[in-house]
C-alpha positions, -999 to +999 in steps of 0.1 A: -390-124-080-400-153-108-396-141-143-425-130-161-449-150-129-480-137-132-500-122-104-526-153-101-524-189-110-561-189-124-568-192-161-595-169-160-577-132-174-586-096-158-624-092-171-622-055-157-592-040-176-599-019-206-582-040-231-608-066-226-636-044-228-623-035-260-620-068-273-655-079-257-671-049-278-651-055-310-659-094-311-698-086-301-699-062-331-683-092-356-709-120-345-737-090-347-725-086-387-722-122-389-753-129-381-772-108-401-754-113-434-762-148-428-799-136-431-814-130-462-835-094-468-833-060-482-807-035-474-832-012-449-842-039-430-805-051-427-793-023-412-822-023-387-818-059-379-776-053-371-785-024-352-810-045-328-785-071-331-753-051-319-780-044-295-788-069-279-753-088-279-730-058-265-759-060-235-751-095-228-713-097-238-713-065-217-731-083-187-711-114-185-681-092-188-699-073-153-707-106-134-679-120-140-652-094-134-666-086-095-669-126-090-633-127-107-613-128-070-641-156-053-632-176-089-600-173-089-596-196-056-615-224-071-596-251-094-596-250-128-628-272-137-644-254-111-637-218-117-647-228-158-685-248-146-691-216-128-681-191-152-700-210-178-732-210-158-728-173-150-731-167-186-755-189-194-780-172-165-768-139-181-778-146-211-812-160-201-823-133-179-814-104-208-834-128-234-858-129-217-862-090-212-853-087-243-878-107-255-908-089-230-895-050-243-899-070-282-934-078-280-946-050-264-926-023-284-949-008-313-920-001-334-906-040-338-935-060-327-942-070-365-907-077-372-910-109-349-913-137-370-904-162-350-919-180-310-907-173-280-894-208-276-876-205-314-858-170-300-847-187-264-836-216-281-811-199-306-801-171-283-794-196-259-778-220-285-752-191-301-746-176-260-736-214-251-713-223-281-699-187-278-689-190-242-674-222-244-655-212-274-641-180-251-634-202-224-614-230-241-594-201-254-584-185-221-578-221-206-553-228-239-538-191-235-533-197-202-518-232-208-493-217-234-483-188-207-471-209-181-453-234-206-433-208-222-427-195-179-412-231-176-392-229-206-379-199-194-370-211-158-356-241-173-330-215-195-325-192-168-309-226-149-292-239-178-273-206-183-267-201-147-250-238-147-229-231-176-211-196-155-207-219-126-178-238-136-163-211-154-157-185-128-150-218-100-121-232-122-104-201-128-104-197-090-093-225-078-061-223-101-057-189-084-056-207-051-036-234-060-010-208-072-011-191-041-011-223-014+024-226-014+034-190-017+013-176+008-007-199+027-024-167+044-033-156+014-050-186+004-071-194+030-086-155+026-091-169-012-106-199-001-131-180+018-137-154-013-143-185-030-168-200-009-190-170-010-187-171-043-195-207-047-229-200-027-242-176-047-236-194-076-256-225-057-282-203-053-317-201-069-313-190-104-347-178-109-344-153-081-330-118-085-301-103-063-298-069-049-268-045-068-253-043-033-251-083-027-234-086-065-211-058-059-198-073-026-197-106-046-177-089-072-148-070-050-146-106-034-138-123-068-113-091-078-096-098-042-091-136-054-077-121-091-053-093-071-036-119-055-029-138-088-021-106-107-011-078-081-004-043-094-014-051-128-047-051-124-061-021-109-100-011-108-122+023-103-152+022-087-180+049-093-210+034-085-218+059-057-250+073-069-266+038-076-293+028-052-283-009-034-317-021-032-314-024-074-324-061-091-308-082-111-299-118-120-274-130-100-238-133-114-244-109-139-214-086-131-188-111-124-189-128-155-186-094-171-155-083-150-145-115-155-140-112-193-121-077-187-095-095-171-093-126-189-094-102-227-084-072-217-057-072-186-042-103-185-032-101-220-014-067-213+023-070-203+021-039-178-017-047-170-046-022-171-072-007-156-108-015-152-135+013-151-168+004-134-192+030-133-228+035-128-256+064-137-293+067-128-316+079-159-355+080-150-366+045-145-335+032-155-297+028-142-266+019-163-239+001-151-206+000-177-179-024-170-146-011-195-115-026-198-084-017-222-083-037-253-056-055-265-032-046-296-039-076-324-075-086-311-107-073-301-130-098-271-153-108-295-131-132-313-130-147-277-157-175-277-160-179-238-161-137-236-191-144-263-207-172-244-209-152-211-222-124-225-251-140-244-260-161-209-261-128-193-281-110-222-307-142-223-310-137-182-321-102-189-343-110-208-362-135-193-368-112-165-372-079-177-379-087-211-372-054-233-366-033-204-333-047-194-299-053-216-263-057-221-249-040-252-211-044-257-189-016-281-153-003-283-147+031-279-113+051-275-092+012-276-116+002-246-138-023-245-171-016-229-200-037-217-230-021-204-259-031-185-293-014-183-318-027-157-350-011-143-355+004-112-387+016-094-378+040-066-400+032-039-402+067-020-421+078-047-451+056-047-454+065-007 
């Protein structure tokens, strides 16, 4: 999973969803009222003359919308310049054809045929004229639009990388310390950290604009507490209750190992008999919460930590980039514990089957 990819690479949007048939119908009705203010004439006959002109424009606007939304999936797989020519001239013969019946129900309708005061050729020429600019005008904007979408989609894989590189050495220098504390000691010991380590070292190599399943990052996570339990031994103990949590859960990767990270760097290493770290985990609708607490020390709270702060905001800017405002990490303190507390989405699959 990208963040925020769309479905298709074309610039053309979805011509058949509602929210563009709403704005099709609410930009017909503004050139309908342009147009006739533009006109001189009494009040009667400019009412008359918007109603014939809201008219006739919703029919074409309405048509192109039509042709173009069931040629939308043949469009889509030609380039750029090509899916635009076409689109253009599918407009352009919409527009013609519903001229020209418009023009043929005109002059033979009782009730407007003295209104016309103009050719046949005069009326092609400037229905023609205003459905040309108008399309162009509509299709430069979804090309820009569509230009501006996948700039800000680069912006954002180029963060997403950026904060993933600046965890890396974070969590890798701490652990090799560990290790090098532990090579002479217990040499057994080591080499089990070393290979902790190395798992931890390929996620961390791994594609930071791809998500990771809650089971992968909570194997990943009781690897890096292994290295930490060797450094610190009974002073840091952790609960687990993640139980009811479904595995197949996405998120960024290393987005819980920074976090437990911190609770033992602020919370239980700075405690002379230790403390223990609560991770738990609850499943609300579309939703699951995971909350990482720790205890907190006497004289200081994490946030006057700046690496604590730096890790979190990475982790909060992840989230975002790929789930937008349905994923966060909100941090409190409650009853001299320091809680961080991640919400993800989660679809549960049995139920679309």
């Amino acid at each position: 999973m990208k963040p925020e990819t769309p479905a298709n690479s074309s610039f053309l949007p979805d011509f058949c969803g509602v929210r563009m048939l709403f704005v099709v119908v609410l930009i017909g009705e503004l050139l309908a009222l342009v147009l006739t203010l533009a006109e001189a004439g009494n009040i009667q006959n400019g009412a008359f003359s918007l109603a014939l002109k809201s008219l006739f424009i919703q029919w074409v606007a309405l048509s192109c919308i039509a042709v173009l939304c069931v040629s939308r999936p043949w469009l889509n797989r030609l380039p750029d310049y090509q899916a635009a020519s076409t689109s253009y001239l599918l407009m352009l013969l919409v527009s013609f054809i519903i001229t020209e019946i418009t023009w043929w129900i005109l002059q033979n309708s009782l009730a407007v045929a003295d209104l016309l005061t103009q050719t046949h050729g005069i009326f092609l020429t400037r229905c023609m004229g205003i459905s040309a600019i108008v399309s162009a005008l509509a299709l430069r904007y979804f090309y820009v639009q569509h230009q501006r979408h996948r700039n800000i989609e680069s912006e954002a894989a180029a963060r997403i990388e950026a904060l993933q590189s600046r965890i890396r050495p974070h969590f890798l220098f701490n652990c090799m310390n560990t290790i090098a504390s532990l090579t002479r000691k217990e040499p057994r010991l080591a080499e089990e950290a070393i290979e902790d380590l190395s798992d931890l070292f390929r996620v961390s190599l791994k594609d930071a604009q791809s998500l990771s399943r809650l089971d992968d990052e909570l194997a990943l996570c009781k690897r890096y507490l292994r290295i930490e339990m060797h450094r610190l031994g009974e002073r840091l103990r952790v609960i687990w209750d993640l139980d009811s949590l479904p595995g197949n859960v996405q998120l960024p990767a290393l987005t819980l190992q920074p976090l437990i990270e911190n609770a033992i760097y602020h919370g239980i290493e700075t405690l002379a008999g230790g403390g223990t770290i609560h991770i738990t985990g609850k499943k609300t609708g579309n939703h699951i919460t995971i909350d990482i607490d720790n205890p907190l020390p006497m004289d200081a709270y994490p946030e006057h930590h700046d690496g604590n702060k730096l890790a979190q905001e990475n982790i909060q800017q992840r989230i975002k980039a790929f789930f937008g405002n349905h994923g966060k990490l909100e941090t409190y303190v409650s009853d001299d514990r320091y809680h961080a507390e991640i919400t993800l989405p989660w679809k549960n699959e049995n139920t679309d089957r």
